[in-house]
Structure formats: C-alpha cells, structure tokens
MARBA-3410 file (N, C-alpha, C, O; in Angstrom, 1 decimal):
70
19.0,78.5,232.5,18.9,79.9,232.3,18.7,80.6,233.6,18.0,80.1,234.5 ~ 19.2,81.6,233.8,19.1,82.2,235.0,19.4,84.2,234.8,19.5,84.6,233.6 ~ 19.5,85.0,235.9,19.9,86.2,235.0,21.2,86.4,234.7,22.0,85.6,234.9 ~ 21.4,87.6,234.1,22.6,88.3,233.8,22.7,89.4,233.9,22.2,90.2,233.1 ~ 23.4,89.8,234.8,23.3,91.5,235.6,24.6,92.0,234.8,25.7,91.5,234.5
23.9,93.6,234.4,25.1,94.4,233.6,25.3,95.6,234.7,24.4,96.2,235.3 ~ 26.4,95.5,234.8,27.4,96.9,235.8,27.9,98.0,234.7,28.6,97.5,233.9 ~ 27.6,99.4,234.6,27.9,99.9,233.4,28.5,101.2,234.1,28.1,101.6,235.2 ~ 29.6,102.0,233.3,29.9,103.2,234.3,29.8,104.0,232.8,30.2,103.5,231.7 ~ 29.5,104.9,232.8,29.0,106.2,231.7,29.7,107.3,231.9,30.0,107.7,233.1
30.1,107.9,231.1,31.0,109.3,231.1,29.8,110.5,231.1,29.4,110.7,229.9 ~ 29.4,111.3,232.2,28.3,111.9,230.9,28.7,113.3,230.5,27.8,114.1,230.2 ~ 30.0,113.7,230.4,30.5,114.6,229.5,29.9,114.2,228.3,29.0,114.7,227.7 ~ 30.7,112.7,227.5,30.5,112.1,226.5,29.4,111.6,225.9,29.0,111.6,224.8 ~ 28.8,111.0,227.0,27.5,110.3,227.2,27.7,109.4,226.6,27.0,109.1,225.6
29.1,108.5,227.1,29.5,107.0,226.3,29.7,106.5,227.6,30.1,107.2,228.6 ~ 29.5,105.1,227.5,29.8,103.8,228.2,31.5,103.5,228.2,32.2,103.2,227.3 ~ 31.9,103.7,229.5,33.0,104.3,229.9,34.4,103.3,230.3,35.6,103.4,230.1 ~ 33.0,101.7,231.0,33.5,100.6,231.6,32.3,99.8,231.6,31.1,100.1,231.7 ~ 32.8,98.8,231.5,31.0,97.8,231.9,31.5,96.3,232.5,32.7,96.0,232.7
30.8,95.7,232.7,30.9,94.5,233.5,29.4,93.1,233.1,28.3,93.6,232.9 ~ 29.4,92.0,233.1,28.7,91.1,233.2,28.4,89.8,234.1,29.2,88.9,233.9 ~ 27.8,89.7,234.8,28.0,88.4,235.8,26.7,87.6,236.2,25.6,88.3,236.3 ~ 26.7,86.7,236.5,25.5,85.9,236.6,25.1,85.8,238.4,24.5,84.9,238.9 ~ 25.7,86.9,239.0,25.4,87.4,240.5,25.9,88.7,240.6,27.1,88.9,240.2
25.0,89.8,241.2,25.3,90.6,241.3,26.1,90.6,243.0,25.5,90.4,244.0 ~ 27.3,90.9,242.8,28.1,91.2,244.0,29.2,92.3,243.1,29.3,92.7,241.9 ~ 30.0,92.6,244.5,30.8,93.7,244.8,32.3,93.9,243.5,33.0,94.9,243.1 ~ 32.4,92.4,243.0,33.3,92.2,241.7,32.5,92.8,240.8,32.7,94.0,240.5 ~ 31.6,92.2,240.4,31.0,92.6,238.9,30.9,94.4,238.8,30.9,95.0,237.7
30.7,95.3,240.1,30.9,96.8,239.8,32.2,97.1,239.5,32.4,97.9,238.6 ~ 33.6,96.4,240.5,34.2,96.6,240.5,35.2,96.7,239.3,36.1,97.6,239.1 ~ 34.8,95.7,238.6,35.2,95.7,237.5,34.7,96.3,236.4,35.2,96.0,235.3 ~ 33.6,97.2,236.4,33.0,98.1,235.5,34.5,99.3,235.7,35.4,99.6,235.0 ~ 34.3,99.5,237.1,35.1,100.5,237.3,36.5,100.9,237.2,37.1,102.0,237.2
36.9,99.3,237.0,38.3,99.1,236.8,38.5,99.4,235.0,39.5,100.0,234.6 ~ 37.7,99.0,234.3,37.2,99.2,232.9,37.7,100.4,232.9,38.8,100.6,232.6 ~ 36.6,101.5,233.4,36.3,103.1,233.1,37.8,103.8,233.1,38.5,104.7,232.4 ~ 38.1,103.0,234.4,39.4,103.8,234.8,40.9,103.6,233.9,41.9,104.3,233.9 ~ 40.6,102.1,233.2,41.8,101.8,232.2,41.6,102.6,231.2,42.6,103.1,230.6
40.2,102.9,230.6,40.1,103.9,229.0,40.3,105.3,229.4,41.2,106.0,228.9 ~ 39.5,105.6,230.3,39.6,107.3,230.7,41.2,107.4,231.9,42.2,108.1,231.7 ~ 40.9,106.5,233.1,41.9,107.4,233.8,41.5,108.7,234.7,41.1,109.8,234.5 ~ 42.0,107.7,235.9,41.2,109.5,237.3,41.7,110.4,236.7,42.8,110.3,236.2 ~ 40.8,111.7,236.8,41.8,112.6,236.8,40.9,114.1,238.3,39.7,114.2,238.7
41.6,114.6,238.4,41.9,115.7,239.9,40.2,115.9,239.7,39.9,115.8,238.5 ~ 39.3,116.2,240.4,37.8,116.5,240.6,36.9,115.3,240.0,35.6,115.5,239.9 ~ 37.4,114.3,239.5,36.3,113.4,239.4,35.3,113.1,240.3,35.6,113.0,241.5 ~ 34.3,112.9,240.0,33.1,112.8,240.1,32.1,111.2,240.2,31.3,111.3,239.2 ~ 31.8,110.3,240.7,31.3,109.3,240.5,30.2,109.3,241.9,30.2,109.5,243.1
28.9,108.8,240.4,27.8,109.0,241.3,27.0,107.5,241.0,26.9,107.1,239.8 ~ 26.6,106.9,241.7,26.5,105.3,241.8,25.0,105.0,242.6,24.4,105.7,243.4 ~ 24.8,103.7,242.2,23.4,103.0,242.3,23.1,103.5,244.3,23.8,104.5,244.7 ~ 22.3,102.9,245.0,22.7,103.1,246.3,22.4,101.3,246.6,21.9,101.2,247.8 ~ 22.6,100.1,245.9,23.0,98.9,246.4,23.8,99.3,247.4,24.3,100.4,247.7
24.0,97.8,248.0,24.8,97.4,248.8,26.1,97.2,248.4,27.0,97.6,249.0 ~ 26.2,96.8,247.5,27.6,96.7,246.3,28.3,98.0,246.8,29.2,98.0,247.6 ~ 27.8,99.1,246.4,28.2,100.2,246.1,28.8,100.9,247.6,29.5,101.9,247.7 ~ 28.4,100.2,248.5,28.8,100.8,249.7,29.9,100.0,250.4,30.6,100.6,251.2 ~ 30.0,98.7,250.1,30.9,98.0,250.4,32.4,98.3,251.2,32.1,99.5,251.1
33.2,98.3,251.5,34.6,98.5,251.8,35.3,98.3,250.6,35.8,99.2,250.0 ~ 35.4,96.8,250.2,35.9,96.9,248.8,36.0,97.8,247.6,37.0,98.1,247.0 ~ 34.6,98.2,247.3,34.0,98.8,246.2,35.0,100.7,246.8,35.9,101.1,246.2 ~ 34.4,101.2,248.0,35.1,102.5,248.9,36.6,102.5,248.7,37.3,103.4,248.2 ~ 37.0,101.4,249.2,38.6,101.7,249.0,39.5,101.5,247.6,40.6,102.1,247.6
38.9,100.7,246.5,39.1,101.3,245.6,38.4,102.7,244.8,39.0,103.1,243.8 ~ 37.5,103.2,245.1,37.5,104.1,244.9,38.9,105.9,245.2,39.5,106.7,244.5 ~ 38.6,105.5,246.6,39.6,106.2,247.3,41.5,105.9,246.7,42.4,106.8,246.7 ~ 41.6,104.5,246.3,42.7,104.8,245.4,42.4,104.9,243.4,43.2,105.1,242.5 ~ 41.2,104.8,243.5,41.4,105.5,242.1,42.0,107.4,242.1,42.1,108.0,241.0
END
C-alpha cells in the first residue's frame, strides 16, 4: 500500500470536476493528464483562465507548454 495522488481541474462557472487524473507519484503526467481531460470535455476557449497548485509540477516546461498550446 502506498499513496494515491488525485490531480483534479474544476470548472468554477459550473463548479463541476472538469478533468481529473490518478497516479501512485505525483509528477508532471498525472496533472497533465487532468488537463488533457478538462480540455477533451470543455475545450479552450478565447480568455480562459487556469489557476493551479504552485508545485513544481505546475511550473515545469512540459506542464507550460502545453498549456500555451491549449
């Protein structure tokens, strides 16, 4: 037994769970993949908005540059 980290992305127009993720290490996938979630249900759209943990995850290159192509 060990942990299980949840990555979750929330809409809070809706105040629904938007994208989420599960992984038994928190690294730079497991957000990434919340976000990849949010973005297949909802979909960027022009002034979006994302406001995020201040981990290391979150600052990464990986995690930035998909953001910048969402």
């Amino acid at each position: 037994m060990g942990w299980l980290y949840l990555a979750a992305v929330m809409d809070l127009h809706s105040r629904r769970i938007v994208g989420w993720a599960t992984s038994a290490r928190m690294k730079t996938d497991l957000i990434s993949q919340a976000l990849e979630r949010a973005l297949a249900l909802r979909g960027p759209v022009p002034g979006l908005v994302l406001h995020s943990d201040r981990g290391s995850q979150y600052a990464s290159d990986t995690y930035q540059k998909q953001l910048v192509g969402a």
